[in-house]
C-alpha atoms as an extended CHARMM CRD file, in Angstrom:
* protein
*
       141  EXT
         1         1  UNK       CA            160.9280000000       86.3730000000      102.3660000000  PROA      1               0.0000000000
         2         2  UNK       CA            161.3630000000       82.7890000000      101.3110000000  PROA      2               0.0000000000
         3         3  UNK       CA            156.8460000000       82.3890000000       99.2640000000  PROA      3               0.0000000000
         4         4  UNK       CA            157.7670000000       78.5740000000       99.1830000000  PROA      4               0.0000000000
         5         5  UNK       CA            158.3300000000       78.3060000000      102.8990000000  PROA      5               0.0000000000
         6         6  UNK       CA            154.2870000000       78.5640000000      103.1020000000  PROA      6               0.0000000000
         7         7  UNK       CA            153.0730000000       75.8340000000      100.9530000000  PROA      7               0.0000000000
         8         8  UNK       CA            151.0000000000       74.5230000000      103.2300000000  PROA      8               0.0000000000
         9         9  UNK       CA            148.9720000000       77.8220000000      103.6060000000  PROA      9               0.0000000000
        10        10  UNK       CA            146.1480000000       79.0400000000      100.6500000000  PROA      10              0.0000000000
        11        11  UNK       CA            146.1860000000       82.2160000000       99.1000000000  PROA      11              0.0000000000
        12        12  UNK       CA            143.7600000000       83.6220000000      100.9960000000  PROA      12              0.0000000000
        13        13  UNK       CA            145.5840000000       83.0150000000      103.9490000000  PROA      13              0.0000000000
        14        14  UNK       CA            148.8610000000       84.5890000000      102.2900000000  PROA      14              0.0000000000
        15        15  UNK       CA            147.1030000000       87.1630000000      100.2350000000  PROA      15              0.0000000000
        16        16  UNK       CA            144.5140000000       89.1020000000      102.0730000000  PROA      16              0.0000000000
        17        17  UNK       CA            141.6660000000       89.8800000000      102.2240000000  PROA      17              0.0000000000
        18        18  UNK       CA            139.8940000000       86.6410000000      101.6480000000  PROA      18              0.0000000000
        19        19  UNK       CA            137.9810000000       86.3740000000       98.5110000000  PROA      19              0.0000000000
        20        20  UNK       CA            134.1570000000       86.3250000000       99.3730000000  PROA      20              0.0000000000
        21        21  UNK       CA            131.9080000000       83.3540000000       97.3230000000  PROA      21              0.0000000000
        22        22  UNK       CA            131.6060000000       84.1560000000       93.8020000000  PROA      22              0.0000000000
        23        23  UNK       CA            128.0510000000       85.2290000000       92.5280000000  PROA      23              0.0000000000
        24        24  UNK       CA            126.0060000000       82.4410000000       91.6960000000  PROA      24              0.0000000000
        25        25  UNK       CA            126.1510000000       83.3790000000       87.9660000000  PROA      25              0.0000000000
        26        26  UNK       CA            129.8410000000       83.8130000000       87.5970000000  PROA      26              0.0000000000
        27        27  UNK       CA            131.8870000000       81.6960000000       84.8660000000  PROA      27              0.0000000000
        28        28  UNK       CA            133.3630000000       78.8480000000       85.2850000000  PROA      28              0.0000000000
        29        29  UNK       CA            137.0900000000       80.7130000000       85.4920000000  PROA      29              0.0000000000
        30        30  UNK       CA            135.7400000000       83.0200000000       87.9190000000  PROA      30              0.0000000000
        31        31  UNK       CA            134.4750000000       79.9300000000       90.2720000000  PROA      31              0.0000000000
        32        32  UNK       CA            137.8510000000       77.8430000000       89.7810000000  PROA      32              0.0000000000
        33        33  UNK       CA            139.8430000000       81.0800000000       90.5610000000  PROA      33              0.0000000000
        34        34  UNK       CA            137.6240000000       81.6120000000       93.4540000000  PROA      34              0.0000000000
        35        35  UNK       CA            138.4970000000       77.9500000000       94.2990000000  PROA      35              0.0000000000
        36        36  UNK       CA            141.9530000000       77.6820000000       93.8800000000  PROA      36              0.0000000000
        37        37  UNK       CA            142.4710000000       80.6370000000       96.1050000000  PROA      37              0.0000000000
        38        38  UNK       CA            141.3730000000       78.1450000000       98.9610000000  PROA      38              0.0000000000
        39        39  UNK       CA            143.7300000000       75.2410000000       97.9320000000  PROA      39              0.0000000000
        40        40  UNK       CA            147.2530000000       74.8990000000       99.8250000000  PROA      40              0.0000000000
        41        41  UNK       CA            149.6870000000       76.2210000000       97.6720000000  PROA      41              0.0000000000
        42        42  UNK       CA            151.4090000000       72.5660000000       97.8850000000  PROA      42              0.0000000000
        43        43  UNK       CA            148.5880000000       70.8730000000       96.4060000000  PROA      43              0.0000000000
        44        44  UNK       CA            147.9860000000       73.0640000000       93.3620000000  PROA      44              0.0000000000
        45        45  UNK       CA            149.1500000000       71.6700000000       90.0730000000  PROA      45              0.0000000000
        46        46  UNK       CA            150.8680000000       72.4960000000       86.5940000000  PROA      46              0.0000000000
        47        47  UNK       CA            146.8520000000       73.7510000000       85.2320000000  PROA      47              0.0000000000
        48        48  UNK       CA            145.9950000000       75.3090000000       88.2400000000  PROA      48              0.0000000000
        49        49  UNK       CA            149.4800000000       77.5920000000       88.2140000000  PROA      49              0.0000000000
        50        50  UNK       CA            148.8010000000       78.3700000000       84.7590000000  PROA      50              0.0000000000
        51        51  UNK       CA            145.3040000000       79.4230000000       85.3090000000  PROA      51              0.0000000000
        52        52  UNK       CA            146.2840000000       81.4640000000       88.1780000000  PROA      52              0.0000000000
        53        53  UNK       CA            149.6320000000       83.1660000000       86.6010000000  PROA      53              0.0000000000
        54        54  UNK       CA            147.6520000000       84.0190000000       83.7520000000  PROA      54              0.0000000000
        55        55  UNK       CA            144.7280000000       85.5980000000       85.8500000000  PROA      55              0.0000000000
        56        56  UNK       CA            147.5500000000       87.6540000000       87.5760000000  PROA      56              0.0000000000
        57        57  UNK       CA            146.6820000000       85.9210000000       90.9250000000  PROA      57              0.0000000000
        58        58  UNK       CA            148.6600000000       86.5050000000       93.8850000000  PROA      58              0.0000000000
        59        59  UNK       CA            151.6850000000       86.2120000000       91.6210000000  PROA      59              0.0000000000
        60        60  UNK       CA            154.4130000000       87.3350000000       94.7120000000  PROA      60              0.0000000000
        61        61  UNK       CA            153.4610000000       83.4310000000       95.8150000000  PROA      61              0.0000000000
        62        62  UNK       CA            152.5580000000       81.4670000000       92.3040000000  PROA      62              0.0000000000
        63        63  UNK       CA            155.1440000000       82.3470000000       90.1570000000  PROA      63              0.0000000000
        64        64  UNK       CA            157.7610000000       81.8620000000       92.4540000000  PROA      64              0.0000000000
        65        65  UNK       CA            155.8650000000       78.3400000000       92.5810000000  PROA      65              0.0000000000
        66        66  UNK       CA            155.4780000000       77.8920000000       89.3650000000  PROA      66              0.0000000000
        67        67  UNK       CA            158.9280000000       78.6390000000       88.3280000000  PROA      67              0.0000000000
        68        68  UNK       CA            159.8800000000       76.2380000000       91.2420000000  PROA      68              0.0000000000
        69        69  UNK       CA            158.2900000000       73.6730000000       88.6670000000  PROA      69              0.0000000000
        70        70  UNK       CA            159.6520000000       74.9080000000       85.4020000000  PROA      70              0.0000000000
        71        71  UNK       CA            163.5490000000       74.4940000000       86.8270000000  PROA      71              0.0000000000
        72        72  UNK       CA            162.8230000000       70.8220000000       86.9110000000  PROA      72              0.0000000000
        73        73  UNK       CA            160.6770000000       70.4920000000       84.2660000000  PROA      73              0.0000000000
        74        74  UNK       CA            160.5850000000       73.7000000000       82.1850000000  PROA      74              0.0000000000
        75        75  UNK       CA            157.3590000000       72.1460000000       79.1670000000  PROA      75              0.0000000000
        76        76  UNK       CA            155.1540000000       70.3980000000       81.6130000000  PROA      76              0.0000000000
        77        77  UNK       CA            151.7580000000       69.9250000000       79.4300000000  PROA      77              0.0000000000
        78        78  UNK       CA            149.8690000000       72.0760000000       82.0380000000  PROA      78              0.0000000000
        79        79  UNK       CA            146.5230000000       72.3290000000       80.3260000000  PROA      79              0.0000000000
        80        80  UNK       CA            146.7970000000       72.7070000000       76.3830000000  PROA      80              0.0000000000
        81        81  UNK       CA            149.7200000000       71.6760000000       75.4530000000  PROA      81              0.0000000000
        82        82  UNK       CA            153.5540000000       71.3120000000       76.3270000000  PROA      82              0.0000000000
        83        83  UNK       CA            155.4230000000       74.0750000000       77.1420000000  PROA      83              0.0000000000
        84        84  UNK       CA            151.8000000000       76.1000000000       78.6150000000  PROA      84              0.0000000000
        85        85  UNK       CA            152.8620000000       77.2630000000       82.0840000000  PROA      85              0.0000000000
        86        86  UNK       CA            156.4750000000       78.3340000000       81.0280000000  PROA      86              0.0000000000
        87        87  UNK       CA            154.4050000000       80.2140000000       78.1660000000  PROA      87              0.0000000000
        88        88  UNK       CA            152.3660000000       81.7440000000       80.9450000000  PROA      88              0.0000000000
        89        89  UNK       CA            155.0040000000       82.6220000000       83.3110000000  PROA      89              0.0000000000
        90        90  UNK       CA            157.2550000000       84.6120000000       81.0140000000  PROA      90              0.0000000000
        91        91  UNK       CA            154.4510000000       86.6410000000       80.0000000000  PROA      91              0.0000000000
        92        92  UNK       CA            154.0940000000       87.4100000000       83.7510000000  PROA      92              0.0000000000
        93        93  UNK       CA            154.0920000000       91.2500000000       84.0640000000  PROA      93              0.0000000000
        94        94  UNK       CA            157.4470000000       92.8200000000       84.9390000000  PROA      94              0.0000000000
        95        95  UNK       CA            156.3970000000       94.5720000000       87.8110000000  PROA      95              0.0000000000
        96        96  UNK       CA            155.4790000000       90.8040000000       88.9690000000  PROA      96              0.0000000000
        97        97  UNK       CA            159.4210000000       89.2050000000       88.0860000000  PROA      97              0.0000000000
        98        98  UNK       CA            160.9980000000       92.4380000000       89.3660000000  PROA      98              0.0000000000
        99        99  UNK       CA            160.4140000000       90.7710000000       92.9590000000  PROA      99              0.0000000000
       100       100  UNK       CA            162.4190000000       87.8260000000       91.7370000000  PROA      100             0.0000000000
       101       101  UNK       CA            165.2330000000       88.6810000000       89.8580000000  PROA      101             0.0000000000
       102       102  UNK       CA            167.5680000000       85.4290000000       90.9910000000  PROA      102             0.0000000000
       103       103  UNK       CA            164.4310000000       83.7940000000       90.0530000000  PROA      103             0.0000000000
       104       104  UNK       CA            163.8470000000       85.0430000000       86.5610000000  PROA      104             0.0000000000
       105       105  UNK       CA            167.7180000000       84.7370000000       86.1060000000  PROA      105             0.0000000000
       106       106  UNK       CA            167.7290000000       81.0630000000       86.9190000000  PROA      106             0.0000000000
       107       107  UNK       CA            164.5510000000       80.4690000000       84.5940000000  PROA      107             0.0000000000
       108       108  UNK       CA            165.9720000000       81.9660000000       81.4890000000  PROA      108             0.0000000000
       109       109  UNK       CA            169.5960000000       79.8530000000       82.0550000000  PROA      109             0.0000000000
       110       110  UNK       CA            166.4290000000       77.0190000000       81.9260000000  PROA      110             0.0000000000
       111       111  UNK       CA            164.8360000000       78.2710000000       78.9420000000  PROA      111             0.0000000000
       112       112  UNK       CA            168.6100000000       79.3780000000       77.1500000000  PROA      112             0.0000000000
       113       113  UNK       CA            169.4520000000       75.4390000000       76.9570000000  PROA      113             0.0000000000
       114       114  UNK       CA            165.9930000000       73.9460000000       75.4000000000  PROA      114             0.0000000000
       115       115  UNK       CA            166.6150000000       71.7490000000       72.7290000000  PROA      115             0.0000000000
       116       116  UNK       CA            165.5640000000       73.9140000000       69.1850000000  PROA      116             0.0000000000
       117       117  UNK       CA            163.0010000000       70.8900000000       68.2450000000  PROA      117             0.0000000000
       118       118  UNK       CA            161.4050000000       71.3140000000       71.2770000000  PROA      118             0.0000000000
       119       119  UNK       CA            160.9500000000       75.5980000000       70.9100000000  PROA      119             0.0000000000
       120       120  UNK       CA            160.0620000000       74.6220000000       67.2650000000  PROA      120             0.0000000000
       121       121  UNK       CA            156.9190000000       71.9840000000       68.7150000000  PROA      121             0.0000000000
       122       122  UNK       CA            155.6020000000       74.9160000000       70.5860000000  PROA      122             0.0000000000
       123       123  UNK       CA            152.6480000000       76.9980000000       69.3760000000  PROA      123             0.0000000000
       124       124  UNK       CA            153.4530000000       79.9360000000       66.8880000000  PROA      124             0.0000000000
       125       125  UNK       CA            155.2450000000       82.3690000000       68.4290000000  PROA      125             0.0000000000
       126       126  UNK       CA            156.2410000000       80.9810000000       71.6560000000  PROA      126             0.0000000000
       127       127  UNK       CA            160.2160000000       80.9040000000       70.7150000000  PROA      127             0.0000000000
       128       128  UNK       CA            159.2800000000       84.7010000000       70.0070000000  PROA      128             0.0000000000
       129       129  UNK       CA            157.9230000000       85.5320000000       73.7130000000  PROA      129             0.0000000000
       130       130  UNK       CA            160.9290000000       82.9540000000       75.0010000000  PROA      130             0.0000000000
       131       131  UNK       CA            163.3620000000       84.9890000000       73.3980000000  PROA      131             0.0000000000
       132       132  UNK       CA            161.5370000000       88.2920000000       74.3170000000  PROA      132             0.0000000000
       133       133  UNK       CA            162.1320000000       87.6940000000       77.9140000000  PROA      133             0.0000000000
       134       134  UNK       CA            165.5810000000       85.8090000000       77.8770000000  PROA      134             0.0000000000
       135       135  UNK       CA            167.0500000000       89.2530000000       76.2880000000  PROA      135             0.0000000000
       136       136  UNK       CA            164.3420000000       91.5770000000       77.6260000000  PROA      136             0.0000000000
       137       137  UNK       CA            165.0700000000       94.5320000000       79.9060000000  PROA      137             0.0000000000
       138       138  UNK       CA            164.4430000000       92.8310000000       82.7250000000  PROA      138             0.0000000000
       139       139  UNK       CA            167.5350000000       90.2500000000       82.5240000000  PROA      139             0.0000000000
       140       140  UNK       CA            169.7230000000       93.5530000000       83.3770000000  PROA      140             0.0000000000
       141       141  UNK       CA            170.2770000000       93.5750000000       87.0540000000  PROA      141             0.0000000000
């Protein structure tokens, strides 16, 4: 099943059941979660796939979004800084890239040709978690 072939559609359409209102104390991730849930999938950008990767959010129709993103443009400045959603997305649990292998494949071939400088720019340990899931068990298959 093609995820990107329903960009027009939210994730509570595609990811059921609906999320009800958040409490009227929740935080302010819990309420932009909540939110971005009800957003078509087309219209959410580089922050808003980083937020929701990282909250483990319907991740059988972000990530393959988000690394839809990260082919063209594999350090878009997200939220933080440059490099944040591809940061996000290979710490994506396994269980979540096991449904996209050709996917994961294509995304370290992305990461494998980054300039050094540009690994080197990112925050400590990044080239560690880039290299962690170019050669982690995963990339057998």
């Amino acid at each position: 099943m093609d995820r990107l072939l329903h960009l027009d559609r939210t994730l509570d359409e595609l990811d059921p059941p609906r999320w009800e209102d958040p409490a009227a104390d929740a935080t302010h991730l819990i309420r932009t979660v909540h939110g971005l849930r009800r957003v078509p999938l087309r219209e959410l950008r580089p922050g808003d796939l980083r937020m929701l990767v990282g909250q483990r959010v319907a991740l059988p129709y972000v990530l393959p979004f988000a690394v839809s993103l990260l082919l063209e443009e594999p350090l878009p400045d997200a939220t933080f800084y440059e490099g944040d959603l591809l940061l996000t997305a290979v710490e994506a649990p396994a269980s979540a890239w096991a449904l996209f292998p050709d996917l994961a494949v294509r995304l370290r071939d992305v990461i494998a040709t980054l300039p050094a400088e540009a690994v080197a720019e990112l925050p400590r340990g990044a080239a560690e978690h880039l290299t962690r899931f170019v050669t982690g068990p995963a990339s057998s298959g």
